[in-house]
Kinemage of the C-alpha trace (Angstrom):
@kinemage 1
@onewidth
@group {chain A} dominant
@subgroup {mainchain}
@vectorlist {calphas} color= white
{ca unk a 1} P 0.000 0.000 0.000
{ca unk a 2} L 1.616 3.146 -0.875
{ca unk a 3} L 1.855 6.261 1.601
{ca unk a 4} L -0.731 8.757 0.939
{ca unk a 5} L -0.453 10.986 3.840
{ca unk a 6} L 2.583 13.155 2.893
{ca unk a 7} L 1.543 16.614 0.588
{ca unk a 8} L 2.625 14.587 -2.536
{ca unk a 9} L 0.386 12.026 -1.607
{ca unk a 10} L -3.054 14.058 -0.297
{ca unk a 11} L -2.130 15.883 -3.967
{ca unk a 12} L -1.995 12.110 -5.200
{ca unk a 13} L -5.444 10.995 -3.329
{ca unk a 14} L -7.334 13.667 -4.465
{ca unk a 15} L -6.539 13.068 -8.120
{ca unk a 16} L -7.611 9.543 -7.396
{ca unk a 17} L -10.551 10.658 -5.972
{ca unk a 18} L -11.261 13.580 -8.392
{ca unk a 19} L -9.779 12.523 -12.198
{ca unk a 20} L -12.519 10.765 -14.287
{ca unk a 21} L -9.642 9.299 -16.822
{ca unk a 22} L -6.764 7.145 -16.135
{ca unk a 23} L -3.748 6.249 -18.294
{ca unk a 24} L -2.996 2.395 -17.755
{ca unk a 25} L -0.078 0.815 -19.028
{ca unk a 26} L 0.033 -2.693 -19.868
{ca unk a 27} L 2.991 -4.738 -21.509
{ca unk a 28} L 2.714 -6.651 -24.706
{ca unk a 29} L 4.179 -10.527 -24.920
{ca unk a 30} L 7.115 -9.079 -26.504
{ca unk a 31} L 7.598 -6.650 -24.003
{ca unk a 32} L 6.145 -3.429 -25.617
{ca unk a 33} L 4.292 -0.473 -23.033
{ca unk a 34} L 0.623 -0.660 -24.204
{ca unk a 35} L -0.920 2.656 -22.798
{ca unk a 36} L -4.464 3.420 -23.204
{ca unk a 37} L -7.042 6.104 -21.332
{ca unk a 38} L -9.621 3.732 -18.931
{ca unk a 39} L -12.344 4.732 -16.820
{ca unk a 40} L -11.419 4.203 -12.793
{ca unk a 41} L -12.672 4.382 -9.488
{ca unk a 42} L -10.299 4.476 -6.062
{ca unk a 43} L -11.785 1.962 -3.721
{ca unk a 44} L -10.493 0.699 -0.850
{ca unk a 45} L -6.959 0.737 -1.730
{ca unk a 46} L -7.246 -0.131 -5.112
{ca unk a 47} L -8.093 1.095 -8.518
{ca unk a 48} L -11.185 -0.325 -10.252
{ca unk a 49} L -11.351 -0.425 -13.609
{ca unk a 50} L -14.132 -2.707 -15.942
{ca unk a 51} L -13.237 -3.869 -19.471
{ca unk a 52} L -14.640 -5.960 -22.127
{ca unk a 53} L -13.152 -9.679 -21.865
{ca unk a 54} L -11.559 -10.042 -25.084
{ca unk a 55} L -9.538 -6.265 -24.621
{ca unk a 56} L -5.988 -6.848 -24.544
{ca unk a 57} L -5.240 -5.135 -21.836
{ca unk a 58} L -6.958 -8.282 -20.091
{ca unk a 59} L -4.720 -10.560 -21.920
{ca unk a 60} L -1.816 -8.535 -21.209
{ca unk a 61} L -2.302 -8.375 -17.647
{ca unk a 62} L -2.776 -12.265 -17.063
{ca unk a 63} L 0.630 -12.654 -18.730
{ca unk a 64} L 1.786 -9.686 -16.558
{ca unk a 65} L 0.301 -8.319 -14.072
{ca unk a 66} L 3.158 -5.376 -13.578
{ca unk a 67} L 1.135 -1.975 -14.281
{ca unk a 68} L 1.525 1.580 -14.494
{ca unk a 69} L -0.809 4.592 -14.980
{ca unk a 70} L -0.489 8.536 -14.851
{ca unk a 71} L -2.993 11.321 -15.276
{ca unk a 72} L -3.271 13.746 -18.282
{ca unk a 73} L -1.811 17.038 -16.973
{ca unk a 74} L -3.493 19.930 -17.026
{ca unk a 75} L -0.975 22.108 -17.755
{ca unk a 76} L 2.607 21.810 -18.397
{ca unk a 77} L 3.652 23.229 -15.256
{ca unk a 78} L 1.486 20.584 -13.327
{ca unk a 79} L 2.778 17.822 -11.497
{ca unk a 80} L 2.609 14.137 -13.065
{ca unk a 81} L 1.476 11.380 -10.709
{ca unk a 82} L 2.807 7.805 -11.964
{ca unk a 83} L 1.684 5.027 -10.216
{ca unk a 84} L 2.879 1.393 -10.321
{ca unk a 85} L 0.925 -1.667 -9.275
{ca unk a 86} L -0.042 -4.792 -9.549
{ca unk a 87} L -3.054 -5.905 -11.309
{ca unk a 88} L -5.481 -8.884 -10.538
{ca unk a 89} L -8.577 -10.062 -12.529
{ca unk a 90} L -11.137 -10.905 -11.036
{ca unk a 91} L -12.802 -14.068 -12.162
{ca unk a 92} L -16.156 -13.185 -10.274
{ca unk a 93} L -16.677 -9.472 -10.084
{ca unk a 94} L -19.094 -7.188 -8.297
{ca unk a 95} L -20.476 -5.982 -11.978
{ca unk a 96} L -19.913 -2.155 -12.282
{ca unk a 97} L -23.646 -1.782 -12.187
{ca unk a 98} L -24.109 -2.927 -8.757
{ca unk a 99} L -21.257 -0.555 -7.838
{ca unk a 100} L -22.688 2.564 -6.906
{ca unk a 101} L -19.588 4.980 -7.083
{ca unk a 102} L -18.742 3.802 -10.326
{ca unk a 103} L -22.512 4.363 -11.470
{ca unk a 104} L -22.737 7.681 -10.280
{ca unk a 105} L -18.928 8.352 -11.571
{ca unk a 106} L -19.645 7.419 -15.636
{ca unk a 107} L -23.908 7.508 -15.400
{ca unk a 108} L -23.268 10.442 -17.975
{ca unk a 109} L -20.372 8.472 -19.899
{ca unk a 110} L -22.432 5.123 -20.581
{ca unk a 111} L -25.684 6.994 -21.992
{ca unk a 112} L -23.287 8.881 -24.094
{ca unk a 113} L -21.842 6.008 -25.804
{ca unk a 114} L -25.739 4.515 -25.598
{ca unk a 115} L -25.714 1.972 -23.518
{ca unk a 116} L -27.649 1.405 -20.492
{ca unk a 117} L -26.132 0.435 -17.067
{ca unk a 118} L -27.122 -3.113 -17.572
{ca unk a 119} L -25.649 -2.911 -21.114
{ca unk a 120} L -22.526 -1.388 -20.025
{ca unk a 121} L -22.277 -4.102 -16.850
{ca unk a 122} L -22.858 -6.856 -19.372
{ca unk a 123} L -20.674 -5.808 -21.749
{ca unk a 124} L -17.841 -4.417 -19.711
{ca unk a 125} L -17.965 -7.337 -17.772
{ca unk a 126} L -14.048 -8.110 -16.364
{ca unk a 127} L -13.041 -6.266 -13.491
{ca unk a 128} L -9.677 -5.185 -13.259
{ca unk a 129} L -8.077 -4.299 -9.450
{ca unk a 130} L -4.818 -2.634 -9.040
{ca unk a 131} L -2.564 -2.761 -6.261
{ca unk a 132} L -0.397 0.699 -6.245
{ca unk a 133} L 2.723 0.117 -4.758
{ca unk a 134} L 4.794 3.159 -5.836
{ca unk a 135} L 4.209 6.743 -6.852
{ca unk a 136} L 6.205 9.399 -7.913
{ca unk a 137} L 5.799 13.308 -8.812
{ca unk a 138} L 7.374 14.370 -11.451
């Protein structure tokens, strides 16, 4: 668990808390940094993200569960949070519909790309849970 007390890490929190994208970084088979913007909620620890079961970024995780994700800046003056973790899938998820922070989070998101909260639970179906164990500001 990393150490989110220090200023760094309250800045750090409240991103987690506050950002509605995530970069995460997964690694290919042959060892090339997949990146891609996801959809996240901080829970308990960990950050929850749901994805389709055939995305790659599933596959590449159960070969490799070593992780990384930042934040788009919003400025280039402003600090970059990288986190790295360890991800798990979960074989038998709470489905994001029946997760009420992540509802209320994306309600807006999932009409927009018309689907319907049971749609999008169906469809988006893996959940993904990440362990941070480091951070840095850059």
């Amino acid at each position: 668990m990393i150490d989110l007390t220090s200023k760094s890490g309250r800045e750090a929190l409240n991103k987690l808390e506050s950002e509605r994208i995530i970069w995460l970084t997964t690694i290919t088979p042959k060892g090339t940094p997949q990146p891609r913007p996801v959809w996240f909620i901080w829970q308990d620890g960990k950050i929850i993200i749901y994805s389709m079961p055939a995305a790659k970024k599933v596959g590449h995780i159960r070969n490799n569960p070593n992780v990384s994700l930042h934040f788009n800046m919003a400025s280039p003056d402003s600090a970059a949070f990288v986190f790295a973790g360890e991800a798990s899938i979960i074989e038998t998820p709470i489905p994001a519909v029946k997760v009420n922070e992540y509802m209320q989070k994306y309600s807006e998101g999932i009409k927009s790309i018309d689907m319907t909260p049971e749609t999008f639970g169906e469809t988006y179906s893996v959940r993904i849970e990440i362990t941070p164990t480091k951070f840095r500001v850059n």
